[in-house]
Every structure is written in structure tokens, then in C-alpha cells.
N, C-alpha and C positions, 0 to 999 in steps of 0.2 A: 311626636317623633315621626317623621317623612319615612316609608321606604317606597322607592321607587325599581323597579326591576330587579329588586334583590340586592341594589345599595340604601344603603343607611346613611340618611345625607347629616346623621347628627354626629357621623363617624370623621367627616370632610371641617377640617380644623382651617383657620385662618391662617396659620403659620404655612400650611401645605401650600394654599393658594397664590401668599405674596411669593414662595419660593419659583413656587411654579412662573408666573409671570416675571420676577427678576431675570429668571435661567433664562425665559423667552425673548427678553430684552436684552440681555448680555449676550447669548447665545453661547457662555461657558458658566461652568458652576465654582468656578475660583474668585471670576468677578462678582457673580450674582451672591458668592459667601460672605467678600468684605462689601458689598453694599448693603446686604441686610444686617453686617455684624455680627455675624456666625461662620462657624468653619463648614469646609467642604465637605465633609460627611455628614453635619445636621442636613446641608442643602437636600444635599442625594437622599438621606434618607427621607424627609419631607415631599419628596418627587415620588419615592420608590411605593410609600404609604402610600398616598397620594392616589398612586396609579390603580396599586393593589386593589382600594376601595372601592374607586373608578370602575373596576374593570378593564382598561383599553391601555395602551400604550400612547405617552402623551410629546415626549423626548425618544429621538435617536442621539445615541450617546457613541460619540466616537473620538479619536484621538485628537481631531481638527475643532471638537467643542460639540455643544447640543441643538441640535436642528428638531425643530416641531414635525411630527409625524401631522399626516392629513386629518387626523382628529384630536390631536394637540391645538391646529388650527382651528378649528370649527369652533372648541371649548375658549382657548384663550379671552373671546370675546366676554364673555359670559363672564368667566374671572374677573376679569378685570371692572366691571359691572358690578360685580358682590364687592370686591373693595371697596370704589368710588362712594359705592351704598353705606359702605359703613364711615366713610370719611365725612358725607353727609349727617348721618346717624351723629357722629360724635361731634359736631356742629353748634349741630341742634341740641344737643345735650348741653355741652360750653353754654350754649347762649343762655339755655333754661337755668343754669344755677350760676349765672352771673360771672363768666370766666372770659370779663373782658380785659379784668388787669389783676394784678398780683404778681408773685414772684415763688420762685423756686432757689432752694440754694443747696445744691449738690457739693457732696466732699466725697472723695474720689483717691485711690491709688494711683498713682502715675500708668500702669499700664493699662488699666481700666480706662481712665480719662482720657488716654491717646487712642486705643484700639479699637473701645467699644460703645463710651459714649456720645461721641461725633453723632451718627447716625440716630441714637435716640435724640439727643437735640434735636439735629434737623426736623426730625418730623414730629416733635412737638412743637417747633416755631411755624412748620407750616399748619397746624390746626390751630397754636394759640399765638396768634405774631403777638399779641399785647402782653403777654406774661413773661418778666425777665426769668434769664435764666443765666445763675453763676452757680462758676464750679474753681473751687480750691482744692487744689493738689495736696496730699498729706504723704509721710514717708511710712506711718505706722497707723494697725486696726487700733491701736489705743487712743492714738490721736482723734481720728474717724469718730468714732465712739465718746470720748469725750463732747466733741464740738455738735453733737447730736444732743448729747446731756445737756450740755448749756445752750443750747437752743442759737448756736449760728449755723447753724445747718440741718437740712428738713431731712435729704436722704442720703445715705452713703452710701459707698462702692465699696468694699474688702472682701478678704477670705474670710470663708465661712468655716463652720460655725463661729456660733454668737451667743450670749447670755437669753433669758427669754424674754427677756425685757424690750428683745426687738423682734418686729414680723421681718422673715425673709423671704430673697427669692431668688433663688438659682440662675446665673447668668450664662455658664461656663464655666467645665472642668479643662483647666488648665495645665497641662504635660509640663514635667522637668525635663529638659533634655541636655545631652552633653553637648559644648563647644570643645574642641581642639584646635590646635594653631595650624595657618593656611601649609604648612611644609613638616617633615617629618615625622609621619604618622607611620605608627606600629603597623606590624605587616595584619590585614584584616581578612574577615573570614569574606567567602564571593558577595558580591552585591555593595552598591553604590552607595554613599553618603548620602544623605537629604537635609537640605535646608525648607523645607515643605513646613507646610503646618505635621504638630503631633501624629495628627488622625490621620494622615498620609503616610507616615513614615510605615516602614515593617514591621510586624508582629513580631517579626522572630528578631532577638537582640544579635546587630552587628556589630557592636563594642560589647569586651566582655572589663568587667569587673580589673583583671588580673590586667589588659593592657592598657586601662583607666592608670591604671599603678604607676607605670611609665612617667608620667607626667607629673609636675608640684602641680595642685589644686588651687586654684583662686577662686577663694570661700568670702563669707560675710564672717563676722566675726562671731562666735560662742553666743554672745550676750545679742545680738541682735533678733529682734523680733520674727522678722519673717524668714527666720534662718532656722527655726526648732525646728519643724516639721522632718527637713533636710538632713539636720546634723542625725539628729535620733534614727534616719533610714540608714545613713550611712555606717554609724556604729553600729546598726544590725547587720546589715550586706556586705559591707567593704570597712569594716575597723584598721586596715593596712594601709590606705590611702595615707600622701603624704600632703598636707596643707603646706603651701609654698609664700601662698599669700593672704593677707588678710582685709578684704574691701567692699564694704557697704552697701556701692552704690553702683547700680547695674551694669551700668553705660560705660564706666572706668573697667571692669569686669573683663566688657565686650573686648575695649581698645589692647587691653593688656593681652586679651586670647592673639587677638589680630596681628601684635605687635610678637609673638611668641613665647612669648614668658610662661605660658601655662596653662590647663584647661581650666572651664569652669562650668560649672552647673546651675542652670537657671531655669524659671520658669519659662517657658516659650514667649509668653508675651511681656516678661520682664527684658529677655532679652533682644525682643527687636527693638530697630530692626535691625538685622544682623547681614553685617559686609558680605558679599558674595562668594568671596574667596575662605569665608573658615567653615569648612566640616562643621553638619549638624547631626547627633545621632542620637537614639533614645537610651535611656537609663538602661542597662541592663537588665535589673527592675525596676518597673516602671512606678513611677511617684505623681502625683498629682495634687493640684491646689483648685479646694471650689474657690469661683469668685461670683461674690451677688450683692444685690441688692438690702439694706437694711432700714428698716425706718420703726423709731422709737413706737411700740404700743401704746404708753399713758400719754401723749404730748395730744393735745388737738390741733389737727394739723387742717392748713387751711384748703379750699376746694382746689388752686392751683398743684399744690401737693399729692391731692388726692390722684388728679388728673396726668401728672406726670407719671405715679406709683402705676396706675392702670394701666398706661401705654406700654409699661415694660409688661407687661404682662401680656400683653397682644402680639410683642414683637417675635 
């Protein structure tokens, strides 16, 4: 263990660093969030650690986006140095245990696969270009979990938990938030709607419960899977709510909010991406869904596999 003037460089994480140099290349941490696949407040707080450990201030952080301070520049280089180091590193390693071809096959939730696997691909094709990599959509963790059992697919994407029969790993806790329709909204308490990520939105609830009531609900249906978690919150908090609608599938959900017909309740990244015009606001209590990574313990799973399962783990 390094300590060098009273930093601890075993403290200085690889996730701080990529953050660190995306914010310096984007020069905002909105962009540099969906380029790494993470929301605006992992960024910031992977900057703020970051800094802390450091010592120095590395970003000026102001409404116009993040400009390098004169010793954000000096380091940048350096950063970006320790990456390259380990994209060599992982190379070299590819080559040693023979990871010139194979294949990965990923099953995935629709919001997963749209929002946040893109970017792990990409940067496992630019380390392993020779190893394919498919990814099938599923609509339920049962499905997921089956097609893992029978061996058409190496890793999955679902909400978490999971039986222990799979290792996991935490991708992103993902916010419920309310939609309403683009016109006719109850009168609200001071402060602005957000269509933002979760982690932006306000602490303090601007919709309450009682003017959620206002509106028929467009829900999933009882029986549907990824709808338990939901229904069981709302029979605790809001039992008065009226169900107006009964519908599946996210995207129909969205149009119907859009269209008027009624709010709905979704995960934030089930429901992008979401029209500009409908109000986004957070639960009054706030509910959340982990979503991660799963890959069966007894299967032996090939070095491809292994090497994809790693990379999330870096990311």
C-alpha cells in the first residue's frame, strides 16, 4: 500500500478516474453520466471522492458545465496514462488465456439493454473485437432465469434479488417516478416538475399522494411480474388510488400518459424515453428497483464470459 503525502493511492478507485477524464472530455457531467452508463450523481460523487482523496480541486463546476482547474490539468494527463495502462493490461491478459474468439450471450430487460448495456458492449468490442456478442430482450426475471438454466444465455440483466444459485452485481438502483398528462395538472405545492434523472429530482415530495388521486392510474396488471413490488407499495401508501387502466407494456403506458388518459407509474428507465411535454415527478414515497447483473454459479462458463462478467465490474 502507497502512501504518498498523506494520500492513500490504494483509496484512488478506477471508476473515480474514468469519471474524472469523461467530465474532462464532455466538459458536463450529464454527458459524461450517459457515456459511462451511470447517472449524474454516481459521476459527481466519483469526482467529489475523487477530489477529497486527492486533496486539490480538480473541476470547476458551474452552471455553463465543468472546466479543469490548473491542476485538474496537470493530473488529467496522468489519468488518462493509468487507464491506457490498464487497457493494455487487459490485452495482454485476453491474449494469455486465449480470448481471441468466442462468444458471449446476454439476456437482458428492455430497459437494461437500451440504457445501459450499449456502452458495456462497446468497450468490450473495442478490447475483444473477435468475440461475438448477442443480446435478447426478455419481458420477465423468470424468463432471464430460465434461459440461464438452459444454457442459451451466459449472463443476465434483471431486478435484483435473485435465488443463490446466481452470483450478482449491482448495476443501478433505479427510481419509480410519477408521469402526468402534458395539461391539467392539480394545483402543486412551489417548485418545478422534472423530467431529469431520479437523483436530480427533489428530496422533498412535490406531488402528494391525495393529488396522485385526481387522476385513473395506468398500472400493469395484478398478475404481472414486474408490477409486485408496486402494487404491495401502493396498497401500503395510497390504498385510494383509482386504476383506470390496465397495461403491460411500458411504452403504451408512456403514449397513453401523453395522450391524456391518465398517470402512470414507472420505473424511470422503463419509462424512457419520455416526450418533453409530460411532467415527471417523484413518488411521494420514494420506491425503487435494483437492476444487475446475474450469472448462474454451477454452469462453467467459458473465458469470454468470464471477461465480459469482469468488465462490469470495472465499469
Amino acid at each position: 500500500m502507497a502512501t504518498i503525502h498523506g494520500s492513500d493511492s490504494s483509496k484512488v478507485k478506477l471508476f473515480q478516474l474514468r469519471a474524472f477524464v469523461a467530465v474532462a472530455d464532455c466538459k458536463q457531467f450529464g454527458e459524461a453520466a450517459l457515456l459511462l452508463g451511470l447517472t449524474q450523481s454516481s459521476v459527481s460523487h466519483a469526482i467529489a471522492s475523487l477530489e477529497a482523496e486527492l486533496g486539490v480541486q480538480l473541476l470547476h463546476r458551474g452552471r455553463r458545465g465543468a472546466m479543469l482547474t490548473p491542476t485538474g490539468e496537470q493530473l488529467l494527463p496522468e489519468a488518462r496514462q493509468i487507464l491506457q495502462l490498464l487497457d493494455t493490461l487487459l490485452y495482454k491478459a485476453q491474449l494469455a488465456r486465449g480470448l481471441s474468439t468466442g462468444q458471449v450471450r446476454l439476456a437482458s430487460l428492455r430497459s437494461i439493454a437500451t440504457y445501459l448495456l450499449p456502452h458495456v458492449i462497446a468497450s468490450f468490442r473495442q478490447q475483444f473485437p473477435e468475440i461475438k456478442v448477442t443480446l435478447t430482450q426478455y419481458f420477465y426475471n423468470a424468463e432471464i432465469q430460465a434461459a440461464l438454466r438452459h444454457g442459451t444465455a451466459d449472463i443476465g440483466f434483471m431486478e435484483l434479488p435473485v435465488s443463490e444459485e446466481f452470483a450478482t452485481y449491482d448495476l443501478v438502483a433505479d427510481e419509480y417516478v410519477v408521469l402526468l398528462p402534458p395539461a391539467g395538472l392539480p394545483q402543486m405545492p412551489s417548485g418545478e416538475p422534472s423530467s431529469r434523472l431520479p437523483s436530480r429530482l427533489s428530496k422533498q415530495p412535490l406531488l402528494t399522494w391525495q393529488q396522485l388521486s385526481s387522476y385513473p392510474l395506468i398500472m400493469p396488471a395484478p398478475n404481472y411480474e414486474g408490477s409486485i413490488a408496486l402494487q404491495q407499495h401502493l396498497q401500503t401508501h395510497a390504498p385510494f388510488l383509482h386504476i383506470g387502466y390496465e397495461i403491460n407494456e411500458d411504452s403504451i403506458q408512456v403514449a397513453m400518459v401523453q395522450q391524456g388518459l391518465g398517470a402512470a407509474i414507472l420505473p424511470h428507465l422503463a419509462a424512457m424515453p419520455i416526450p418533453s411535454e409530460i411532467p415527471v415527478y417523484p413518488l411521494p414515497t420514494p420506491l425503487r428497483r435494483r437492476l444487475g447483473a446475474v450469472l448462474r454459479v454451477a454452469d462453467l462458463h467459458s473465458p469470454a464470459t468470464f471477461a465480459f462478467w469482469d468488465l462490469l465490474q470495472i465499469k
